[in-house]
C-alpha positions as CSV (number, residue, x, y, z in Angstrom):
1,X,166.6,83.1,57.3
2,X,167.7,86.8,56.6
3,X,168.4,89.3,59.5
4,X,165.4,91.2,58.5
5,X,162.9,88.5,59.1
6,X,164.6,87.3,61.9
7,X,163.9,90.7,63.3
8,X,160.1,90.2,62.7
9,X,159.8,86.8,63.8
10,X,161.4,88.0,66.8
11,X,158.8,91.1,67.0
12,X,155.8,88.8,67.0
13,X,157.3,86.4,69.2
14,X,158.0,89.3,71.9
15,X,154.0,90.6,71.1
16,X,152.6,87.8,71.6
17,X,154.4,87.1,74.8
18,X,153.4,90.5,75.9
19,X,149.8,90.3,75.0
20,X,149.5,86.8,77.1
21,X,151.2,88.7,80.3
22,X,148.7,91.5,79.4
23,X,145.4,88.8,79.7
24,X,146.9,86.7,82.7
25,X,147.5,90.0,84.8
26,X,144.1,91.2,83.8
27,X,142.4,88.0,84.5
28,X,144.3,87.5,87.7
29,X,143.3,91.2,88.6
30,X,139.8,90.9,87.7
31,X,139.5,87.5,89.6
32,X,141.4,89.3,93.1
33,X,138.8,90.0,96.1
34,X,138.1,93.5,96.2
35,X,138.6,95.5,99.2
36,X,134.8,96.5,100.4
37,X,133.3,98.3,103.1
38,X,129.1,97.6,104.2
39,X,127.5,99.8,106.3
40,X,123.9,100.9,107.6
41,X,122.3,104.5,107.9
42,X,119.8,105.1,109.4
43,X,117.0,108.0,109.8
44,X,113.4,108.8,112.0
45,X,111.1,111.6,112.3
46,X,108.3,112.1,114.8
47,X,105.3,112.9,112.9
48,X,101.2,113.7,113.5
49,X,98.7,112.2,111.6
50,X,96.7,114.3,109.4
51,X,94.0,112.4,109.0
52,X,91.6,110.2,111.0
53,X,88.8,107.4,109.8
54,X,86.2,106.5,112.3
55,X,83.4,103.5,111.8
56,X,80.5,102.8,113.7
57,X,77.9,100.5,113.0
58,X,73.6,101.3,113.8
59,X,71.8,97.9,113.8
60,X,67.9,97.3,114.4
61,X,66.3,94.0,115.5
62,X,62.3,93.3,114.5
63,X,60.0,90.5,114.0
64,X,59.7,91.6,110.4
65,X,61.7,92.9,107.7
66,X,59.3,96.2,107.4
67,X,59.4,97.3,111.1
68,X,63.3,96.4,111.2
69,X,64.0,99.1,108.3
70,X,61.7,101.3,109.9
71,X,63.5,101.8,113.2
72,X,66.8,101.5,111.5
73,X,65.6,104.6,109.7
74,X,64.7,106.5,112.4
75,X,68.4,105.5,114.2
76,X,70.3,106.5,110.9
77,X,68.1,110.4,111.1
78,X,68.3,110.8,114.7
79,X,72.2,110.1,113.7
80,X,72.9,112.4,110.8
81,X,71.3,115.0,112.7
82,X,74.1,114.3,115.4
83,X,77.1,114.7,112.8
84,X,75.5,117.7,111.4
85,X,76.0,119.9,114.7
86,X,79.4,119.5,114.2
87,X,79.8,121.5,110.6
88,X,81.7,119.3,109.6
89,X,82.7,119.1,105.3
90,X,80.5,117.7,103.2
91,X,81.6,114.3,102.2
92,X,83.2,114.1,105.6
93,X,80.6,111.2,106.6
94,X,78.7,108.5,104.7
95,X,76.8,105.4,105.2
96,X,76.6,102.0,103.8
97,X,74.7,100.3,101.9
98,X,71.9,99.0,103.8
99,X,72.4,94.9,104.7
100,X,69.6,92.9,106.1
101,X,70.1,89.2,107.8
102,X,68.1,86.7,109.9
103,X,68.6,85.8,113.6
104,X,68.4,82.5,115.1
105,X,68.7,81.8,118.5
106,X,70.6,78.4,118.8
107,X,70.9,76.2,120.9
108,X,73.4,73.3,122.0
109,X,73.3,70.6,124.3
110,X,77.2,69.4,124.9
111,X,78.7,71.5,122.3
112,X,76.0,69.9,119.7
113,X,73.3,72.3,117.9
114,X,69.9,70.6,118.8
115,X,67.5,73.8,117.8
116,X,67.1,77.0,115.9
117,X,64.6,79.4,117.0
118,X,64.1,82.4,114.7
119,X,64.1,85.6,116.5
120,X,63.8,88.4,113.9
121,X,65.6,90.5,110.7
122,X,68.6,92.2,111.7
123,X,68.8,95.4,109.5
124,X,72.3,97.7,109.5
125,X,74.3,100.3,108.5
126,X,78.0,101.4,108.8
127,X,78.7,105.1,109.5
128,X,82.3,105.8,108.1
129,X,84.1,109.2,109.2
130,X,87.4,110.4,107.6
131,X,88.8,113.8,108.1
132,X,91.6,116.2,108.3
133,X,89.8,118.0,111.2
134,X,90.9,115.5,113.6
135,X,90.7,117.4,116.4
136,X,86.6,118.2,115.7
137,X,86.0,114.8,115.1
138,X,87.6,113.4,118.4
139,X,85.5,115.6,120.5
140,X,82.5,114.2,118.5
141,X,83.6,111.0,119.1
142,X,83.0,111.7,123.3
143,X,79.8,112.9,122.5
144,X,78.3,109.6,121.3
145,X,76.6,108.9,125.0
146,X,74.2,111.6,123.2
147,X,73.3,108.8,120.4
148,X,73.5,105.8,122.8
149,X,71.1,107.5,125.2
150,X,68.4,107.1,122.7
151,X,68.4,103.2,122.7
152,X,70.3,103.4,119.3
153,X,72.1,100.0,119.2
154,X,75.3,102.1,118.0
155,X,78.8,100.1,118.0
156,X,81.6,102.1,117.6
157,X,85.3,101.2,116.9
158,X,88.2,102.8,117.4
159,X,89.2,105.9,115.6
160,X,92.4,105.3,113.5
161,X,94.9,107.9,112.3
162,X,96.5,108.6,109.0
163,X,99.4,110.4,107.3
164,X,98.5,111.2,103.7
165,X,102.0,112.4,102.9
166,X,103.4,109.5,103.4
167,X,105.4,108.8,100.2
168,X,107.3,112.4,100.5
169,X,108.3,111.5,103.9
170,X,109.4,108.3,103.1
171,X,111.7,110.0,100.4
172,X,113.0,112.1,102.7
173,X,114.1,109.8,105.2
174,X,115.8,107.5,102.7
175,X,117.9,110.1,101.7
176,X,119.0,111.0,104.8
177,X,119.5,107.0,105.4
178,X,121.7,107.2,102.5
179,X,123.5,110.5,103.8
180,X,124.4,108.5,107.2
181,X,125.5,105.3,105.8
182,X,128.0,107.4,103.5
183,X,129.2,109.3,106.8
184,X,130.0,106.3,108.2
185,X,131.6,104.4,105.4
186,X,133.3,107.4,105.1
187,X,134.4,107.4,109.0
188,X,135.8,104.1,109.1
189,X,137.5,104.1,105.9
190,X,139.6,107.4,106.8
191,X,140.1,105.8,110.3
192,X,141.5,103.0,108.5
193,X,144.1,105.0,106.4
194,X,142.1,104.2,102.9
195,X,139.8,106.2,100.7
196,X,136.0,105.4,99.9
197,X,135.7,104.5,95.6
198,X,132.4,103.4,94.1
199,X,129.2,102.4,95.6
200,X,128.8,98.7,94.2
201,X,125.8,97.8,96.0
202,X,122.5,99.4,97.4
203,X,119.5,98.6,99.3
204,X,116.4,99.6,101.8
205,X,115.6,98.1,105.2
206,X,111.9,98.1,106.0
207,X,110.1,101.0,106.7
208,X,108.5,101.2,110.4
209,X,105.5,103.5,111.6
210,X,105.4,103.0,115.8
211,X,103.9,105.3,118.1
212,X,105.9,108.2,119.7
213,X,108.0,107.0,122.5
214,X,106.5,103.3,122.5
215,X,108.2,100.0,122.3
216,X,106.4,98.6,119.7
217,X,108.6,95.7,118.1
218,X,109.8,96.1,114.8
219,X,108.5,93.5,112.2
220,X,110.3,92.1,109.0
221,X,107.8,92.9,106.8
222,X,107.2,96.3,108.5
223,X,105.1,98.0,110.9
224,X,102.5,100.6,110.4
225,X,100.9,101.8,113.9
226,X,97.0,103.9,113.3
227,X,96.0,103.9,116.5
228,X,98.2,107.0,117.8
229,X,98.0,110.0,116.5
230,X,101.4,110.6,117.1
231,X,104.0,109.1,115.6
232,X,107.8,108.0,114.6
233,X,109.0,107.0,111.1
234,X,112.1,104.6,110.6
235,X,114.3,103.3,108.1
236,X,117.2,102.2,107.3
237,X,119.5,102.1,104.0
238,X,122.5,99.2,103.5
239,X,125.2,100.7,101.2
240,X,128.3,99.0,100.1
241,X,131.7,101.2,98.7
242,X,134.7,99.7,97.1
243,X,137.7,100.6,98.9
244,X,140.8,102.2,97.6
């Protein structure tokens, strides 16, 4: 063999020897636990509903299907006439579709059914509220003695309140999550002597709705509290960094 391709074999030999060091360092590197830090932010706002729902349901009782839609009538006019004294907007209120059952009287002897006596049609409607003027229709809602008063069989829940800009808040407290987890990935890695790299992982706790200064328990698959009209909104972001 001539000096000249001695000189090339040798070349090749040397490149290909370079090449594997090349891979196994890169393998080895790629297969090395990275250096990562996991933390939590968190973020709540106190809020007020902006919207409340109310339901109430008029029934009537009668020997006959005629007289029961009858009275029921009369309840449902006597009632409208109520919700119009307080102005509020049109399609603020609205009723049901009328529904119509029989009523038995049962009755048991030692837990068993032994009779059913039939006592009448049961004729009803369901009056449902909703309404940004939730202060109007509170102080309608104290003035319902005025409806029960008349003998009105009138069965009325509890109001329940609403947020209807819920998605934009729920933006905005994710990214101030996210702005607090960084801070205190941040934090602890300078604490630590290293630097934050990447973010190689992200995800979103479940979002809470409690009442204002309650202890309502958080659930896993999230809570959402109507019943006050004040509340508090929580969440929580996990973000992971690579550290360098």
């Amino acid at each position: 063999m001539n000096d000249s391709k001695y000189v090339k074999a040798l070349f090749i030999s040397l490149a290909v020897v370079l090449s594997a060091v090349i891979l196994g360092y890169a393998w080895v590197k790629s297969k090395a636990p990275r250096h990562t830090i996991a933390v939590t932010g968190s973020a709540r706002k106190d809020f007020t509903a902006d919207l409340i729902r109310w339901e109430a349901r008029i029934s009537r009782l009668a020997p006959d299907l005629k007289t029961a839609n009858q009275l029921l009538a009369e309840d449902i006019s006597f009632v409208k006439a109520f919700l119009a004294k307080w102005n509020l907007k049109e399609g603020t209120c609205r009723f049901t579709p009328i529904m119509a059952r029989r009523k038995y009287k049962n009755t048991y002897k030692e837990g068993d059914l032994v009779s059913e006596e039939f006592i009448g049609f049961e004729v009803e409607q369901t009056l449902i509220v909703e309404s940004p003027d939730i202060e109007t229709v509170e102080k309608m809602i104290g003035q319902i003695g005025e409806i029960i008063s008349r003998g009105i069989e009138f069965e009325a829940g509890d109001p329940e309140y609403f947020y209807t800009k819920l998605v934009d808040l729920k933006l905005s407290l994710l990214e101030k999550a996210a702005e607090d987890a960084r801070a205190r990935a941040q934090t602890i890695a300078t604490t630590g002597g290293g630097r934050l790299g990447k973010l190689i992982d992200a995800s979103m706790g479940v979002f809470q709705i409690t009442a204002q200064n309650s202890n309502e328990p958080f659930e896993w698959s999230g809570t959402f509290n109507t019943k006050s009209k004040y509340k508090t909104a929580y969440i929580t972001v996990r973000l992971a960094y690579e550290l360098r």
